[in-house]
C-alpha positions in Angstrom: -1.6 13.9 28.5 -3.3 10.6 28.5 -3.2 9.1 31.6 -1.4 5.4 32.2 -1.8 2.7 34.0 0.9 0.1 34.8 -0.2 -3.2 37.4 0.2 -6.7 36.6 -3.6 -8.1 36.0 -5.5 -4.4 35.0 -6.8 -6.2 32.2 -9.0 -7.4 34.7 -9.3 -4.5 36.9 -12.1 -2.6 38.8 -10.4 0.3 36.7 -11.1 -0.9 33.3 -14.5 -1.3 34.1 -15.8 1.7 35.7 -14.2 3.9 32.6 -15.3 1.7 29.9 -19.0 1.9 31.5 -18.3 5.8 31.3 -17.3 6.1 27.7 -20.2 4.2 26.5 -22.9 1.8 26.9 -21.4 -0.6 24.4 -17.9 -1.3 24.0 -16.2 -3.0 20.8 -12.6 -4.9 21.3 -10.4 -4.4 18.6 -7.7 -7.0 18.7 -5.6 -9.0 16.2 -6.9 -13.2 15.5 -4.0 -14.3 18.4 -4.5 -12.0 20.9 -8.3 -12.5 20.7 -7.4 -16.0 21.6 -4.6 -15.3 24.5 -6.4 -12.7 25.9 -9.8 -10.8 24.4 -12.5 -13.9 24.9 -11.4 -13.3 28.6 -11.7 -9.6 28.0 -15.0 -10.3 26.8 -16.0 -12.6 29.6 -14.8 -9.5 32.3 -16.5 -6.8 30.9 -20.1 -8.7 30.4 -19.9 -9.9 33.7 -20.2 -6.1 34.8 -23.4 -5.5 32.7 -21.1 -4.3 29.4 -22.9 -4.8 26.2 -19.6 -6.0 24.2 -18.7 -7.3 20.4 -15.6 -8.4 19.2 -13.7 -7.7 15.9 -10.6 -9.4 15.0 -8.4 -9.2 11.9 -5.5 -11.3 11.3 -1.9 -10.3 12.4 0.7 -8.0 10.8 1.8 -5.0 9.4 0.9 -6.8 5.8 -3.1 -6.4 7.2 -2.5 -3.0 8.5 -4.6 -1.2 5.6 -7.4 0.4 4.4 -9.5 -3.3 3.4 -8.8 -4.2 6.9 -10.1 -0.9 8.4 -13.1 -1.1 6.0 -13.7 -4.3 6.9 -14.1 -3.9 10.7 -16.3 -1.2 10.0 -18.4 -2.7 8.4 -18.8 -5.3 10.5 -19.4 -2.4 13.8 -22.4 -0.7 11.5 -23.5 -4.6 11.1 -24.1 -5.0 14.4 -25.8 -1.5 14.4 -23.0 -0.3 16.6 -23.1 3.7 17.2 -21.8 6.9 18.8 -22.1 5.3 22.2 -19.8 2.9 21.8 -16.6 2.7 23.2 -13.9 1.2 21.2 -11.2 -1.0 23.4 -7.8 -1.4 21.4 -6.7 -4.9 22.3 -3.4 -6.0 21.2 0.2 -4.8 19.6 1.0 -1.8 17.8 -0.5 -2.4 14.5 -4.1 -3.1 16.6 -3.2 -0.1 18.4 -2.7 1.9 14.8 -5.7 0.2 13.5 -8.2 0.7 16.2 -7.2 4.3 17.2 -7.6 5.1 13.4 -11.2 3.7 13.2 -11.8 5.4 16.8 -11.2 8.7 15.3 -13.2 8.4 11.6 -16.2 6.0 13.0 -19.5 8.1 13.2 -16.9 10.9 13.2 -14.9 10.1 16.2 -16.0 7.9 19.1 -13.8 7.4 22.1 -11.3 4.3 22.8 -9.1 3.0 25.4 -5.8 1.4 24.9 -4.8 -1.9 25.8 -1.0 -2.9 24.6 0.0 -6.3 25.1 3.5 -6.4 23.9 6.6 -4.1 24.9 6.8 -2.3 21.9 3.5 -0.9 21.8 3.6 -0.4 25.7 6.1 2.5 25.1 5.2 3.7 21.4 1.9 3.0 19.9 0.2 3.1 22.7 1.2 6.6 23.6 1.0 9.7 21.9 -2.3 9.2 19.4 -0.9 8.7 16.4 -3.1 6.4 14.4 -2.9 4.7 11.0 -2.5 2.4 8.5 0.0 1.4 5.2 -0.4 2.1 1.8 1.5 0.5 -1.1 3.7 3.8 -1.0 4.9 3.7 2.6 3.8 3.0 6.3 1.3 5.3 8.0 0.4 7.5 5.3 -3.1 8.2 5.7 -4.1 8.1 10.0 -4.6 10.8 12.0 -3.2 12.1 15.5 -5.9 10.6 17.7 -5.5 10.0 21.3 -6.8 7.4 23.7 -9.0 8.1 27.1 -6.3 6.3 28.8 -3.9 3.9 28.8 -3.9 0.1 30.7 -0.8 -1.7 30.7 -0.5 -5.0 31.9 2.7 -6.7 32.3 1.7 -10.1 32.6 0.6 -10.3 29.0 4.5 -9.8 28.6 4.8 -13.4 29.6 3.5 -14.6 26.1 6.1 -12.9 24.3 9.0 -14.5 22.5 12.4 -12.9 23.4 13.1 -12.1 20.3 9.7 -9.8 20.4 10.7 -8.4 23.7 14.0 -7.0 22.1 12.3 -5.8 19.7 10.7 -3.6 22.5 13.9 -2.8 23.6 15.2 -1.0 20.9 12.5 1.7 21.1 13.1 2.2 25.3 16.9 2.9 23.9 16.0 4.8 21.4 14.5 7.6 24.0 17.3 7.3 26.0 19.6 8.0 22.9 17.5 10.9 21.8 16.6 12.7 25.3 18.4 10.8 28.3 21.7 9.4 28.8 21.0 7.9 32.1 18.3 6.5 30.5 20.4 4.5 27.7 23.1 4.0 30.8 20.5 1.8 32.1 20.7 -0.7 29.0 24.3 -0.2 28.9 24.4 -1.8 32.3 21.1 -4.1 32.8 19.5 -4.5 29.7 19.6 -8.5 30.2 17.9 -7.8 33.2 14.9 -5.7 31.4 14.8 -8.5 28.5 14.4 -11.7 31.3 11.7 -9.7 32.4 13.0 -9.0 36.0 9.8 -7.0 37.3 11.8 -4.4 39.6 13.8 -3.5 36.3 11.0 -3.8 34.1 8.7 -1.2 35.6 11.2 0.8 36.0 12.4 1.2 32.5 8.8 1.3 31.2 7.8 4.1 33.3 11.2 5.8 32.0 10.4 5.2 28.7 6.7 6.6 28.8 7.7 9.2 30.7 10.1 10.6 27.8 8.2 9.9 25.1 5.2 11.9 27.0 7.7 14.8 27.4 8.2 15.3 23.9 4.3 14.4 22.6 3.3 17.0 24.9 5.9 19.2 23.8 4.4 18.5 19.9 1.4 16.9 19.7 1.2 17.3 15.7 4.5 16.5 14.6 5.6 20.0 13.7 8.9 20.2 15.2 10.3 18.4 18.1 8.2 15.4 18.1 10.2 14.2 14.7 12.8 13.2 17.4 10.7 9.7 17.8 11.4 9.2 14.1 15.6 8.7 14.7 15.9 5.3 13.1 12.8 5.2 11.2 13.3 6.9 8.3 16.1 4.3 7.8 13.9 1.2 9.4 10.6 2.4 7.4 12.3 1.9 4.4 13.6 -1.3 5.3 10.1 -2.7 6.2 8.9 -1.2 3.3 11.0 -2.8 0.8 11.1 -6.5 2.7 7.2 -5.9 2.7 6.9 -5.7 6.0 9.2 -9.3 6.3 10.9 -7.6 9.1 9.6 -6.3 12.4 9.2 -3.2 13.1 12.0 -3.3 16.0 14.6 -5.0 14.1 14.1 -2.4 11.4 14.3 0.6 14.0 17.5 -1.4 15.7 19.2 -1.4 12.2 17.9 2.5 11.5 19.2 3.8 14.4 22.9 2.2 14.1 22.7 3.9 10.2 21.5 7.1 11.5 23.9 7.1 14.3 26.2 6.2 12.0 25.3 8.5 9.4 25.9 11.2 12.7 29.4 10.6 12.8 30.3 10.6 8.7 28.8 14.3 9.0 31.0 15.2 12.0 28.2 15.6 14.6 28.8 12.6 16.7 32.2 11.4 18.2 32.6 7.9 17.2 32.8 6.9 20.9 29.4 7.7 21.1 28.7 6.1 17.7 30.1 3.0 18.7 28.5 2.8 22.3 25.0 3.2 20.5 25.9 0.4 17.9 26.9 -1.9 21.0 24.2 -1.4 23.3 21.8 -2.2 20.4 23.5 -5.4 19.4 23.8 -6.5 23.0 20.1 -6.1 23.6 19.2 -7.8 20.3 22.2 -10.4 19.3 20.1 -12.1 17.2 19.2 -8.7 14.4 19.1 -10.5 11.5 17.3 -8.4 7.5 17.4 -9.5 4.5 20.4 -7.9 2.2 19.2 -5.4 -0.2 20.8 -2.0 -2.0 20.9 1.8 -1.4 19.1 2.4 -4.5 15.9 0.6 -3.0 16.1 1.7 0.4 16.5 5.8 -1.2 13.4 5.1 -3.0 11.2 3.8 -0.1 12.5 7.0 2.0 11.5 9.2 -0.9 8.1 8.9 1.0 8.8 9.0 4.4 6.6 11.5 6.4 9.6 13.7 7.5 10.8 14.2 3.8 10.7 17.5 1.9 10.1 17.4 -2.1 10.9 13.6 -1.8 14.1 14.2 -0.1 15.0 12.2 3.1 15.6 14.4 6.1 16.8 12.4 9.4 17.2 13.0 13.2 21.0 13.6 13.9 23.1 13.9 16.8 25.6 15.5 18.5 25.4 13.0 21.6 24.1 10.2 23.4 20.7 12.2 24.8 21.4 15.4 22.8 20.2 15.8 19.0 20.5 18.8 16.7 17.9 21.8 16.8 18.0 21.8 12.9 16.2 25.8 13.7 13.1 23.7 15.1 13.1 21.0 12.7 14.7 18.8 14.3 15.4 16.8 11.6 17.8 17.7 8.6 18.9 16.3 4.8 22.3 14.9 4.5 24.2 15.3 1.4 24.2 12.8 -1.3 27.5 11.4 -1.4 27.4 11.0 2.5 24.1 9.8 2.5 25.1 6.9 -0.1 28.3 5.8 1.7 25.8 5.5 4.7 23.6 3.2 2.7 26.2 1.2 1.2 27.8 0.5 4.4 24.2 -0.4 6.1 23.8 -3.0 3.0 27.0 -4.4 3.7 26.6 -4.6 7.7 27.6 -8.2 8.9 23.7 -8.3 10.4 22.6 -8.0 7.4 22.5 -11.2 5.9 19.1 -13.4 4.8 
């Protein structure tokens, strides 16, 4: 697996250096138009100062420029600047950088390699691990990318310190999510000091994003191609990819998940797979650790027709993660994922539209 490092500062390590100076004798940052200004002209400054030959390529933020113009665009501007196979690509930013970056990694001059660089919590424990690379098409959200992976992985925490709370939460809800799908004592750990994790508190802090790369890791390794078990990283997307999808991307991606995962939890217990203690300790550890999840309201009808093209679906037919406990989700004969019949399926989505969070 890709190897990861996580120090306060590494963005200005010793470490960085020596492996982008191995990867290539030119390096291109890949970052988003506000993290170039927190944190990439200083990335810039660093890696020139040890004798790097660097360019810089910025887009601006948002799943809304997460497509095909924007990935054209950048590469464009790299073969502008006569940029070749010996260049390194440094992915410099959130998740949809990370996505945008690793794609063009893996498709410029037929595959150059890149480091990763997340600077918000979110992509520290998803996009940052497991290669999977990508951008949005009218239809749906990654449906043309590829599984690509990094050379390794450079978290620093500081860049943490930038975030609004309301972005760390949205971090949050993927760490749970591991522990709801694979570790109980994981998701205990939220139960118990999730306000902890979200002030930031660095003994807690480390500790729960080393747990959560550590899962996710587990299972990439386990699947590297999505064929079975790594579908288990989808529970509450197929839900929360619909929802971006029809706000247009209005709502971010961790409020999404956050309101995916209480459906699909939900949607758990109305097929008789999940005690509703468990339900209900899912639904409460997620509102504690984001009180202020807040969508837009919308129907079933539209959300059933955004998940008619999510990635997991067979003949246009939604199929989700289910479980039968807090760290313990169904087989489905190495699926992993399964339909759910209509009528349960539409009570699910008529409740979800009517939950009290979501209100515009």
């Amino acid at each position: 697996m890709t190897p990861i490092q996580i120090e306060e500062h590494i963005l200005a390590s010793s470490d960085l250096i020596e492996m982008a100076h191995q990867l290539g004798s030119r390096v291109a940052i890949i970052t988003d138009s506000c993290v170039e200004e927190l944190y990439g002209h200083r990335l810039e400054k660093h890696l020139r100062d040890h004798n790097l030959d660097v360019f810089m390529f910025s887009f601006p933020g948002g799943e809304f420029y997460k497509t095909r113009t924007t990935k054209e665009m950048i590469e464009d501007q790299m073969q502008a600047q006569g940029l070749g196979k010996d260049t390194c690509i440094i992915a410099l930013g959130g998740g949809v950088t990370l996505d945008m970056a690793g794609f063009i990694a893996s498709t410029y001059c037929r595959g150059i390699p890149y480091l990763s660089c997340p600077t918000t919590l979110l992509s520290m424990i998803d996009a940052s691990i497991g290669g999977k690379t990508g951008v949005n098409t009218s239809f749906g959200k990654n449906l043309i990318g590829a599984i690509y992976t990094p050379e390794m992985i450079f978290i620093d925490t500081t860049t943490l310190r930038t975030l609004s709370q309301n972005e760390v939460c949205n971090g949050l809800m993927e760490m749970i999510k591991h522990g709801i799908i694979a570790d109980p004592l994981y998701f205990e750990m939220f139960e118990k000091d999730g306000d902890k994790i979200s002030e930031l508190d660095v003994e807690y802090l480390n500790e729960a994003i080393e747990g959560s790369c550590r899962i996710k890791q587990k299972i990439v390794k386990a699947d590297l191609q999505e064929k079975g078990k790594r579908r288990l990283l989808n529970f509450g997307h197929t839900i929360g990819h619909a929802l971006e999808q029809v706000t247009n991307f209005k709502i971010p991606h961790g409020e999404a998940v956050a309101v995916g995962m209480i459906a699909e939890a939900y949607l758990s217990y109305e097929l008789g797979r999940l005690e509703k203690e468990a339900f209900e300790r899912i639904e409460t550890v997620i509102r504690k650790n984001h009180p202020n999840l807040t969508i837009p309201s919308m129907t079933p009808d539209l959300l059933m027709e955004a998940m008619a093209m999510d990635k997991k679906s067979m003949k246009n037919v939604p199929r989700f993660v289910i479980l039968k406990a807090i760290g313990s989700p169904m087989e489905c004969d190495g699926d992993y994922c399964m339909s759910a019949k209509e009528k349960v399926l539409d009570k699910v989505l008529r409740w979800i539209c009517d939950y009290e969070c979501c209100v515009s």
